[in-house]
DOMIKOL-283017 format. One record per residue (C-alpha): x, y, z; residue in one letter; residue number from 1. Coordinates in nm, 3 decimals. Layout:
BEGIN
X/Y/Z/res/n
X/Y/Z/a/NUM .
...
***
This chain:
BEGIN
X/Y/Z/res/n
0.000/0.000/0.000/x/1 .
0.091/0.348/-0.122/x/2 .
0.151/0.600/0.188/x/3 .
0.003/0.956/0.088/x/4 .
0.255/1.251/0.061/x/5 .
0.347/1.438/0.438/x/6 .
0.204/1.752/0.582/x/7 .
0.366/1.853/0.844/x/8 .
0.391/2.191/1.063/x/9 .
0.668/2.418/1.215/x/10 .
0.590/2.711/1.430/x/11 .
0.783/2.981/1.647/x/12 .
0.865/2.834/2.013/x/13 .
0.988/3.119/2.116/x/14 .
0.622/3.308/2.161/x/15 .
0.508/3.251/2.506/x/16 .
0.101/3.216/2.534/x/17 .
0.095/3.200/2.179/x/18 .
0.358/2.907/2.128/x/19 .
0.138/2.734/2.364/x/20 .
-0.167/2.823/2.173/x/21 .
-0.028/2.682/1.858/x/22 .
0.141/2.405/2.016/x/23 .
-0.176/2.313/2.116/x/24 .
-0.348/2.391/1.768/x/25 .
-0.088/2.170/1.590/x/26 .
-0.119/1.831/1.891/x/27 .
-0.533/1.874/1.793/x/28 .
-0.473/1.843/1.398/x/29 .
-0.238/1.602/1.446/x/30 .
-0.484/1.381/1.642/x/31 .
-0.754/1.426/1.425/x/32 .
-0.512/1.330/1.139/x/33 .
-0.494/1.630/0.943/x/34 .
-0.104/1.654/0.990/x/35 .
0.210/1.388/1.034/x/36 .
0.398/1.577/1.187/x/37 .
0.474/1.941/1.388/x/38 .
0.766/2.062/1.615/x/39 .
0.881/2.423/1.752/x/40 .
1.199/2.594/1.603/x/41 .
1.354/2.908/1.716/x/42 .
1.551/2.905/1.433/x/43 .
1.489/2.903/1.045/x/44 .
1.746/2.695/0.981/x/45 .
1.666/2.390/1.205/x/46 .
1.316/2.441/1.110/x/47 .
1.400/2.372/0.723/x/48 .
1.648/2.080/0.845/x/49 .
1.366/1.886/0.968/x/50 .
1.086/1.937/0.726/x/51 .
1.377/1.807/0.443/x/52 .
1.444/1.504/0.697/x/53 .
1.108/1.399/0.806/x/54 .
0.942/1.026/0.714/x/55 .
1.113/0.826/0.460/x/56 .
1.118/0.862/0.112/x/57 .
0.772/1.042/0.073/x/58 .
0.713/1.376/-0.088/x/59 .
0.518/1.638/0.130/x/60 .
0.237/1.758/0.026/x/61 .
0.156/2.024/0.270/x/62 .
0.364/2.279/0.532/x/63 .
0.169/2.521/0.718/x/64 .
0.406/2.743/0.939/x/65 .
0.235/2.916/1.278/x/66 .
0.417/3.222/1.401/x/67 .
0.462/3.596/1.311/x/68 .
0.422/3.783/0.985/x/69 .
0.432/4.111/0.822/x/70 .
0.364/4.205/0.481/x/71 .
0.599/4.029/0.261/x/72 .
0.717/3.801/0.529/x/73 .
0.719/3.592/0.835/x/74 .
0.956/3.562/1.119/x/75 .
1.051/3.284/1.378/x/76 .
1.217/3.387/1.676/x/77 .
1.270/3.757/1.502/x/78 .
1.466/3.628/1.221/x/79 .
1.305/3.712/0.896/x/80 .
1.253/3.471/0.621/x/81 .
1.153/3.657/0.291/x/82 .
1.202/3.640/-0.055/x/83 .
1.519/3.749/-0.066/x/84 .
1.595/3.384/0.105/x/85 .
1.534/3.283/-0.273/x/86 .
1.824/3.422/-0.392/x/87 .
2.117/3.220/-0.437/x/88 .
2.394/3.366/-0.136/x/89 .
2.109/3.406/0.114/x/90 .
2.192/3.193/0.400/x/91 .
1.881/3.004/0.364/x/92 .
1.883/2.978/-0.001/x/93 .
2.064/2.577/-0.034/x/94 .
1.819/2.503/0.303/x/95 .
1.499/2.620/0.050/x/96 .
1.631/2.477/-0.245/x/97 .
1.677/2.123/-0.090/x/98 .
1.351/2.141/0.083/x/99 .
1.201/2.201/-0.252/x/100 .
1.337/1.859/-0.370/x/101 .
1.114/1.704/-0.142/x/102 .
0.755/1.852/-0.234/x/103 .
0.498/1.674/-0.384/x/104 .
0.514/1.732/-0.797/x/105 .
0.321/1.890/-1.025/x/106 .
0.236/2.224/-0.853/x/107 .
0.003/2.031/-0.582/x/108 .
0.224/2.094/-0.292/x/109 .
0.097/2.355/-0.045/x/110 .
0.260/2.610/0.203/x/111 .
0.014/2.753/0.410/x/112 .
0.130/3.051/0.598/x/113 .
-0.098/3.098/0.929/x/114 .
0.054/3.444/1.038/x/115 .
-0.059/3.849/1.021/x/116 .
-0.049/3.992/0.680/x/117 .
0.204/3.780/0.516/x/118 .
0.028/3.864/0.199/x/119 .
-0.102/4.210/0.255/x/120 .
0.016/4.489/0.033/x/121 .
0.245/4.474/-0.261/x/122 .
0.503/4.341/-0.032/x/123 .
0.266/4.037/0.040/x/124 .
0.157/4.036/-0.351/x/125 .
0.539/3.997/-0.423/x/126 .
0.587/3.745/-0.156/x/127 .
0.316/3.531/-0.283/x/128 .
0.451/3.553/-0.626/x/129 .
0.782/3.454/-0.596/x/130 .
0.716/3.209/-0.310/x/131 .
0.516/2.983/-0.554/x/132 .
0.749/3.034/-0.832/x/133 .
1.053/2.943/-0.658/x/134 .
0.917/2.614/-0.530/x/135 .
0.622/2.547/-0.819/x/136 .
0.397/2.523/-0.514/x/137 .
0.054/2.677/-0.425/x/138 .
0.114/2.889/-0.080/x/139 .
-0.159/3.033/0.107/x/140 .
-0.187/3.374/0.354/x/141 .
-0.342/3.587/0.519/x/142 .
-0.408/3.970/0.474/x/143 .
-0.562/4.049/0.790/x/144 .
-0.405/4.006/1.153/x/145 .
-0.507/3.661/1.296/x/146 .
-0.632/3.492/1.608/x/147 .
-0.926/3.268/1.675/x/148 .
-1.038/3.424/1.321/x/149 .
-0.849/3.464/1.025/x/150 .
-0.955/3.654/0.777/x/151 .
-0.813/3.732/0.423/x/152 .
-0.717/3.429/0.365/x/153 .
-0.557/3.357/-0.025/x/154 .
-0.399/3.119/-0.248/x/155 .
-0.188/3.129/-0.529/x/156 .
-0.055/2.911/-0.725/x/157 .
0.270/2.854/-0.948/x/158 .
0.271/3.103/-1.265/x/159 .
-0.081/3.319/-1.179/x/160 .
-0.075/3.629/-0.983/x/161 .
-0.272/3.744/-0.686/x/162 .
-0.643/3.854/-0.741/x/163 .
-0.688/3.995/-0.357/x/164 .
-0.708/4.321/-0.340/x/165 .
-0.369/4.507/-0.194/x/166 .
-0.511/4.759/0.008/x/167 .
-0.709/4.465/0.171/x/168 .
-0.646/4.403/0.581/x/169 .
-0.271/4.525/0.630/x/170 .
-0.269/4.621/1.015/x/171 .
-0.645/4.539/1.109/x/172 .
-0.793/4.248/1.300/x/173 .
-0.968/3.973/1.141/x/174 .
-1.329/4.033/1.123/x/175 .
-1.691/3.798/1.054/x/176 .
-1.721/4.048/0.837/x/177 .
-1.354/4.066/0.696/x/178 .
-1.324/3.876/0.309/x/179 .
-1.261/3.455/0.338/x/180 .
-1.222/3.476/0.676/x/181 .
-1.187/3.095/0.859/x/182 .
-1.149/3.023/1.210/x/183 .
-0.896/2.870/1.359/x/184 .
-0.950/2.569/1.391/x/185 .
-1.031/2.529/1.030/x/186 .
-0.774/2.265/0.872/x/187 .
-0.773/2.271/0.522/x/188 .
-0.760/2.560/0.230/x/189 .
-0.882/2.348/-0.021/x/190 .
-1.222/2.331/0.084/x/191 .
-1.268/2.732/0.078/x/192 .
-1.021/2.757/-0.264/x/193 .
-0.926/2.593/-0.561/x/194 .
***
């Protein structure tokens, strides 16, 4: 029997209340088996280490990372991973471009960034962009600040470009009333998106 492809999730241990909270998020979607694996990093490095290591031989299909973001990026433990990572010389560049190996083909592999505003603004446009290009991927984000609701949530995949609006969320709190807004304990993008 064929084992499906991994999805696994990293967050920021270094948070306090909130690593708790997500901590606790990631223990509940593991045991209701809508992850592999998860584990706490306080550094980007390590964090990319282990998603390239996990399982055996079996492509992953999803990452979702819990932590902090700002348009355009997301940080663990203050360091900032953008997209200048991409770019061959960034320290993180050969830890990216290894990880990328390991994704499930054909574009259906899925980062799924649950932070603030990752993909507000252009910044979070050009983020998007380049994110899915670089690892022919789909990646979804949020343009509104998150909590127990997330709102402005979006997904791109490799070769389109965002449809969101730019100006949308960017420094205000998810809302019921906020665009594709989820809760958190919602699991999955694909039910909401394409």
């Amino acid at each position: 029997m064929v084992k499906p492809p991994l999805r696994l999730m990293i967050y920021d241990r270094t948070c306090g209340a909130l690593t708790a909270s997500w901590w606790a998020g990631g223990h509940l979607a593991r045991a209701v088996g809508r992850l592999d694996a998860r584990a706490g990093f306080d550094r980007w490095e390590d964090a990319l280490r282990w998603l390239r290591d996990q399982g055996d031989a079996r492509p992953i299909a999803e990452i979702q990372y819990w932590g902090h973001g700002h348009p355009g990026y997301v940080r663990m433990a203050g360091e900032k991973l953008d997209r200048s990572a991409l770019a061959p010389g960034h320290p993180l560049h050969e830890g990216l471009r290894a990880l990328r190996d390991r994704l499930a083909p054909g574009g259906q592999a899925l980062f799924w960034f649950r932070t603030c505003e990752t993909f507000a603004g252009p910044e979070g446009h050009a983020f998007a962009r380049d994110w899915t290009r670089f690892f022919s991927a789909r990646a979804a984000g949020h343009t509104f600040i998150i909590g127990p609701l997330q709102s402005g949530l979006h997904v791109l995949g490799p070769g389109e470009e965002p449809s969101w609006p730019q100006e949308e969320g960017g420094h205000v709190w998810s809302s019921l009333r906020a665009p594709a807004t989820i809760s958190c304990l919602q699991g999955t993008v694909t039910s909401m998106h394409p």
